[in-house]
C-alpha positions in Angstrom: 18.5 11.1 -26.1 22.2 11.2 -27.0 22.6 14.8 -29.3 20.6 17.4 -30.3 19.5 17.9 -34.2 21.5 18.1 -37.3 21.5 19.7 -40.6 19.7 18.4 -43.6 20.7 15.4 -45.3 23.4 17.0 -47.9 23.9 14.1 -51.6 27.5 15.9 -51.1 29.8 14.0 -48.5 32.3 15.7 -47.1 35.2 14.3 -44.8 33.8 12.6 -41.5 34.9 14.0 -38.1 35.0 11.5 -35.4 34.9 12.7 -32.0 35.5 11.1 -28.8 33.0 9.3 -26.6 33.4 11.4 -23.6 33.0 14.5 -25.7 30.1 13.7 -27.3 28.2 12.5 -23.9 29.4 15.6 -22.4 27.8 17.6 -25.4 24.4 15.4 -25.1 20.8 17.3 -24.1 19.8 14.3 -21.8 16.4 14.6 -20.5 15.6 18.4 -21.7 13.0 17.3 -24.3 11.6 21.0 -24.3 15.3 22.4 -25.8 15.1 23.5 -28.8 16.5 21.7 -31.5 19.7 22.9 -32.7 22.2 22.0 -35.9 24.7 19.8 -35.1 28.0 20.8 -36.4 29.9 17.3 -35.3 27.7 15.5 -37.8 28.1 14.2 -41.6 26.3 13.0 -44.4 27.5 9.3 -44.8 26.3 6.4 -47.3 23.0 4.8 -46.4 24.5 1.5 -47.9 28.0 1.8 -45.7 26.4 1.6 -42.2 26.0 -2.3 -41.1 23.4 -2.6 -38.6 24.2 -3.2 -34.4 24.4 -6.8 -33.8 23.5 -6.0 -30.4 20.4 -3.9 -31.4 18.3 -4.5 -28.5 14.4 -3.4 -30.5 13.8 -6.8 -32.4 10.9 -5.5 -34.0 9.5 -2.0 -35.4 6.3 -0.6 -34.7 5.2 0.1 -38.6 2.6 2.7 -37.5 5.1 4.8 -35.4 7.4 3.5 -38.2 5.3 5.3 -40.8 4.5 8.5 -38.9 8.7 9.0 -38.3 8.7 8.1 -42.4 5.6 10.9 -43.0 7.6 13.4 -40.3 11.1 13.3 -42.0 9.5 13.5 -45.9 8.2 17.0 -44.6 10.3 18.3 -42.2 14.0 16.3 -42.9 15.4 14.6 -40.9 15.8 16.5 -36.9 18.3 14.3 -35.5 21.3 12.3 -36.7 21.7 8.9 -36.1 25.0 8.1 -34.1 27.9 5.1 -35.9 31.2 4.1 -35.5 33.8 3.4 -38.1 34.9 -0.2 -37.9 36.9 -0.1 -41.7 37.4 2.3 -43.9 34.1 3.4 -45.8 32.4 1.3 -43.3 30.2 1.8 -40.5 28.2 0.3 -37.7 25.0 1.3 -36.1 25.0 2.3 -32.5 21.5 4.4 -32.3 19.1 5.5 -34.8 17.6 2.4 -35.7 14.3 3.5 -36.8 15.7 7.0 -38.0 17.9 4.7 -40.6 14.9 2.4 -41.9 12.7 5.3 -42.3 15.6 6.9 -44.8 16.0 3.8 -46.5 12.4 3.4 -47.2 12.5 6.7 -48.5 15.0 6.3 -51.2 17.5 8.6 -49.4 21.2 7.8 -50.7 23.0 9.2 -47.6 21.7 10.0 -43.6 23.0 12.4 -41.3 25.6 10.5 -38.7 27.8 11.4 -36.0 30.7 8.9 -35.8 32.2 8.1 -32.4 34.9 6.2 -31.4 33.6 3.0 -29.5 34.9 -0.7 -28.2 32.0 -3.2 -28.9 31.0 -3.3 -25.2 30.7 0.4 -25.3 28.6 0.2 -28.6 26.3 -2.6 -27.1 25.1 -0.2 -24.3 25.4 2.8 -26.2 22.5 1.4 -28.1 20.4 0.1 -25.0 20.8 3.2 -23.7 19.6 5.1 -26.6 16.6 2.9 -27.0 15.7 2.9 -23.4 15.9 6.8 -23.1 13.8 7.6 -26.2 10.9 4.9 -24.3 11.1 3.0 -27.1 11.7 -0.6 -25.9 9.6 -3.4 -24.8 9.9 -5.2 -21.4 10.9 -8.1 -23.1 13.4 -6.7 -24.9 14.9 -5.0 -22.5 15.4 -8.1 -20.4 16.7 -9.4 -23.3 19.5 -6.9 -24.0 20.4 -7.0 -20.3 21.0 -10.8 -20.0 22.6 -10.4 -23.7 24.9 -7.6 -22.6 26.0 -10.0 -19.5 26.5 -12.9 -21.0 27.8 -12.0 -24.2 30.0 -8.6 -23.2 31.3 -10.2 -19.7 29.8 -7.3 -17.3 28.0 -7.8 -14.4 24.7 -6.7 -13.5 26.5 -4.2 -11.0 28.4 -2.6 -13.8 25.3 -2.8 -15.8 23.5 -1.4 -13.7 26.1 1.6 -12.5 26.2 2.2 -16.7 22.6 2.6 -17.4 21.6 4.6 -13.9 19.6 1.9 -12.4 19.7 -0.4 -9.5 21.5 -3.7 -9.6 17.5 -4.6 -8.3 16.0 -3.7 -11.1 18.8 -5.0 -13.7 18.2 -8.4 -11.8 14.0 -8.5 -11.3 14.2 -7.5 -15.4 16.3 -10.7 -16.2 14.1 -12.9 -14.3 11.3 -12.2 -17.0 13.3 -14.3 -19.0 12.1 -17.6 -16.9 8.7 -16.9 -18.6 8.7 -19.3 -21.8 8.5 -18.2 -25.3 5.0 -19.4 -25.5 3.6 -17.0 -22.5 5.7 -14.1 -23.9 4.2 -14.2 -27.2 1.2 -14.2 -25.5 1.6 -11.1 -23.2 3.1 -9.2 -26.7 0.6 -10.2 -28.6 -2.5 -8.9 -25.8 -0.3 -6.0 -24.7 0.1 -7.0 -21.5 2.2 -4.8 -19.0 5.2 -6.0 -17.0 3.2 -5.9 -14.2 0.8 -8.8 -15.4 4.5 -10.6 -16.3 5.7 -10.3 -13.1 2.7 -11.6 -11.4 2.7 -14.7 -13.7 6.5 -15.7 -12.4 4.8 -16.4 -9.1 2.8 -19.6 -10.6 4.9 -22.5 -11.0 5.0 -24.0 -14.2 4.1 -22.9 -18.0 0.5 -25.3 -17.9 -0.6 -23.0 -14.7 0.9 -19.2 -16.5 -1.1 -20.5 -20.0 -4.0 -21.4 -17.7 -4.2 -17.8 -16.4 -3.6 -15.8 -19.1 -6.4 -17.3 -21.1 -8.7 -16.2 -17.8 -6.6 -12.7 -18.3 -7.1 -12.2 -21.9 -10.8 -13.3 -21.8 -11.5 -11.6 -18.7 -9.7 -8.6 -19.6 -8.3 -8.2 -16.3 -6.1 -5.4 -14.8 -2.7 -6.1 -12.9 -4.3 -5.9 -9.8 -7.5 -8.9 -10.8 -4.7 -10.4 -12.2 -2.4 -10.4 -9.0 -5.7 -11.8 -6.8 -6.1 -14.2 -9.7 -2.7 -15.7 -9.6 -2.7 -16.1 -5.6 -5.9 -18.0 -6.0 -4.5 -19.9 -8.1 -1.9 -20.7 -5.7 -3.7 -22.0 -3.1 -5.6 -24.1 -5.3 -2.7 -25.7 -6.4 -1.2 -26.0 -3.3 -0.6 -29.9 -2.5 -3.2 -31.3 -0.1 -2.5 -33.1 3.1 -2.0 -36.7 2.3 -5.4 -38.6 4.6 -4.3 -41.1 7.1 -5.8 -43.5 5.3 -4.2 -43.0 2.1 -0.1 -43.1 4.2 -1.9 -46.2 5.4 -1.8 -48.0 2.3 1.1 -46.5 1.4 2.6 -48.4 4.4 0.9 -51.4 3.5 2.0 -51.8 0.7 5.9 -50.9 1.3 5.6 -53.9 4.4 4.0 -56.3 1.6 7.2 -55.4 -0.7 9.5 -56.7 2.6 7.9 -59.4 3.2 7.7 -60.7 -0.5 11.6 -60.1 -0.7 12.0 -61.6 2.5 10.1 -64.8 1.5 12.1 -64.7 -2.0 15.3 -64.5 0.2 14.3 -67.7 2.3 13.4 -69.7 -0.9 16.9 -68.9 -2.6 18.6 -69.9 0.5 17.1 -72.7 0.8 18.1 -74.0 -3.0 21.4 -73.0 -2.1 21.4 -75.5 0.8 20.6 -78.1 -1.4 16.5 -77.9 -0.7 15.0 -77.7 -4.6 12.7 -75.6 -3.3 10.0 -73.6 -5.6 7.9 -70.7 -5.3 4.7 -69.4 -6.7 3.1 -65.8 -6.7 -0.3 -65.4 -8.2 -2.1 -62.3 -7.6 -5.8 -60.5 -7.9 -7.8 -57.8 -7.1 -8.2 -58.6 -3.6 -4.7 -60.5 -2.3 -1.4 -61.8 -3.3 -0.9 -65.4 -3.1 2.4 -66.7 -2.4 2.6 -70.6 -2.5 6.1 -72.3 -1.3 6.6 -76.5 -2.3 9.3 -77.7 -0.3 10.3 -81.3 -1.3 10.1 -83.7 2.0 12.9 -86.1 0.8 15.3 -84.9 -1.5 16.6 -86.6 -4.4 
């Protein structure tokens, strides 16, 4: 997580201090979720209705269960930690982390949040808010992958500098994106059967969206764990595997390419002939069982 707590929501708003990036990343708990919580003296109340939300919000949906339990939490205790904007007019604000924390205040009525304002480029913003979400656990596989193939394409970074900026290996930046070859259809289905990343990955192996549907059904009815699931997919494999073509089979093939030559050929003769003057005329009538090819060839001409 990015800061520690904050005061209580004031209806009083006072002047907002912006601080620096650096400062405030320099000033953030990290990973000591056992600290105790502490007021927060670089943060202000600010206008529920002023802060637009982070067009590069990587969470596309909210759980409304935890949703309701953060609701239940800050209608007892306040709200423990402010949600982090930046000033992009004047009176005006942008999201960068807090998603939830702001819904949960709106749906309570609240006219103003608690919000530390930083100074950030939109690239910065963008991973600002990946980060957060990926640090408080929050995200989804999915849309994870999502917000790192959106954050390359869309904020010109590579997945080196993505990778250096988020504490991971360019690896695992990369084997994250190739999620995205799975279609819509399969990801729904994986979301909607809670499906691990695992069971995803082990589905990119199969080659086309008819086999991955195929599987899954076998998974979901099945109920099977990312290891059944990894033997089920290599079976799956080898059963689709193309068989040896029989000798017999590349001998018809063969046939039938020779019969193709020979019917050109004896097309070829026939036109050579008419253009020698020979009114020459042939007829093909085939069946079931042969081709017939019949060539009249006039033994005085005209």
């Amino acid at each position: 997580m990015f800061f520690d707590s904050l005061n209580e929501t004031s209806r009083k708003a006072p002047a907002v201090t912006e601080i620096s990036r650096d400062a405030l990343l320099r000033s953030a708990p990290g990973a000591d979720k056992e600290s105790e919580v502490k007021q927060t003296p670089n943060s202000s109340p600010i206008p529920v209705n002023s802060i637009a939300p982070n067009p590069n919000q990587p969470r596309k949906k909210i759980d409304e269960d935890g949703l309701a339990e953060l609701i239940s939490s800050i209608k007892r205790h306040g709200l423990m930690q402010p949600i982090t904007v930046r000033q992009v007019k004047p009176f005006e604000y942008e999201l960068i982390a807090g998603h939830r924390r702001l819904e949960a205040v709106k749906r309570l009525g609240e006219v103003y949040i608690q919000a530390v304002v930083i100074e950030a480029e939109d690239k910065e913003s963008a991973v600002m808010a990946l980060v957060e979400n990926i640090q408080r656990e929050n995200l989804g596989y999915m849309e994870e992958a999502e917000a790192y193939a959106a954050l390359i394409s869309e904020q010109g970074i590579t997945q080196e500098q993505l990778a250096k900026e988020l504490g991971k290996t360019q690896s695992t930046i990369a084997n994250k994106i190739r999620l995205l070859k799975l279609s819509p259809k399969v990801r729904k289905i994986l979301a909607d059967n809670n499906l691990t990343e695992r069971h995803a990955r082990a589905l990119l192996k199969l080659h086309n969206e008819k086999e991955r549907v195929a599987a899954l059904e076998i998974i979901v009815s099945k109920k099977l764990n990312v290891a059944k699931t990894e033997e089920l997919v290599e079976r799956l494999i080898k059963k689709n595997k193309k068989k040896p073509e029989s000798r017999e089979n590349a001998a018809v093939k063969r046939t039938f390419k020779d019969v193709r030559i020979f019917a050109n050929t004896l097309k070829q003769a026939v036109e050579m002939m008419r253009r020698s003057g020979v009114d020459a005329v042939a007829d093909k009538n085939e069946t079931d069982r042969y081709i017939e090819y019949t060539i009249k060839i006039p033994k005085h001409s005209d």
